[in-house]
C-alpha positions in Angstrom: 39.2 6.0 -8.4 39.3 2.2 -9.4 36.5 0.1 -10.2 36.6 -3.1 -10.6 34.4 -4.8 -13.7 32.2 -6.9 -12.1 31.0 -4.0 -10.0 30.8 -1.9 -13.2 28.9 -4.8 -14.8 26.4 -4.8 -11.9 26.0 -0.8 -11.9 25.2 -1.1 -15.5 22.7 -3.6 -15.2 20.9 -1.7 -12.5 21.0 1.6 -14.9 19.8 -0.6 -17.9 16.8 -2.0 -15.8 16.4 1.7 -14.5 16.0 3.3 -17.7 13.7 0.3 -19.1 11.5 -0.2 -15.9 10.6 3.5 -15.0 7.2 5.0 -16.0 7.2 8.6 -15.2 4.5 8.9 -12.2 3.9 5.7 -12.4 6.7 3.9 -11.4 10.2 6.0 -11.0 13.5 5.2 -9.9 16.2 8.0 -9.0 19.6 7.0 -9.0 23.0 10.0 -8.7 26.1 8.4 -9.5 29.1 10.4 -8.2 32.0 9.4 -10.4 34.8 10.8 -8.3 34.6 8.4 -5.5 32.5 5.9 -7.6 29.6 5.6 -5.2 25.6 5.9 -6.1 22.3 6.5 -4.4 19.4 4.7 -5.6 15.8 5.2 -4.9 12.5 3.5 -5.9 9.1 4.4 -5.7 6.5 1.8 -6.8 3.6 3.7 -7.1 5.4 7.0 -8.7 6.7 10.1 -7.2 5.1 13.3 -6.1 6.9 15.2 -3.4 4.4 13.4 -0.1 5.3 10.3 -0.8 8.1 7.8 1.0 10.2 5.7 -1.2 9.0 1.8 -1.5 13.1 1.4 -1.4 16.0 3.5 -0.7 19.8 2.9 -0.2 22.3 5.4 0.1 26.2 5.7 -0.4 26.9 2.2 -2.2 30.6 2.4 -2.5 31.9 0.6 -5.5 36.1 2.3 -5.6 38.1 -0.6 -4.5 40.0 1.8 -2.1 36.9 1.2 0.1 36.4 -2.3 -0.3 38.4 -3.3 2.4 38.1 -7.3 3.0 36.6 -10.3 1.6 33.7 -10.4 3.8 33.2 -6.6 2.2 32.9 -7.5 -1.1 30.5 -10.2 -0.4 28.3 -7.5 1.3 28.2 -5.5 -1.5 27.9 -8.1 -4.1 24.7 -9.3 -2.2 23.4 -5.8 -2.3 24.1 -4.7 -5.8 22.3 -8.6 -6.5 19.4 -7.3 -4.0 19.1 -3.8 -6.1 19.0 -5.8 -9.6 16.6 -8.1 -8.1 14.2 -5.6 -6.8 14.1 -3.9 -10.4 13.8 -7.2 -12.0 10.5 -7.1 -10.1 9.3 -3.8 -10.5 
């Protein structure tokens, strides 16, 4: 697996807004980070969690090992959505 920093950077930020944003039942975020192929899930629930609700936000599979990131137009894609992710948690 190879990251590269900047997606490193923006992983970091998104698990540093995680940890400071979340309330327990209140306002959680879920996120599982598979190291050996360097992708995460992340899910957000606004309100809190109990096991009837639907996620406010949800993305799955964010691939962030450059053996995936194909092309140019790629890495834009994913830089917009790791900026969308920050952005939502900024928010929160």
């Amino acid at each position: 697996m190879n990251l590269d920093k900047k997606y490193i950077d923006k992983f970091l930020k998104i698990m540093e807004l995680s940890i400071k944003k979340n309330i327990p039942g209140k306002r959680d975020i879920f996120i599982n980070f598979y190291g050996n192929i360097g992708v995460f899930n992340i899910r957000i629930y606004k309100n809190g969690w109990n096991e009837n609700k639907i996620e406010d936000f949800r993305d799955d599979g964010i691939c962030l090992d450059d053996r995936f990131i194909i092309d140019e137009d790629h890495k834009k894609y994913l830089d917009e959505k790791l900026d969308n992710i920050i952005k939502i948690i900024e928010e929160l």
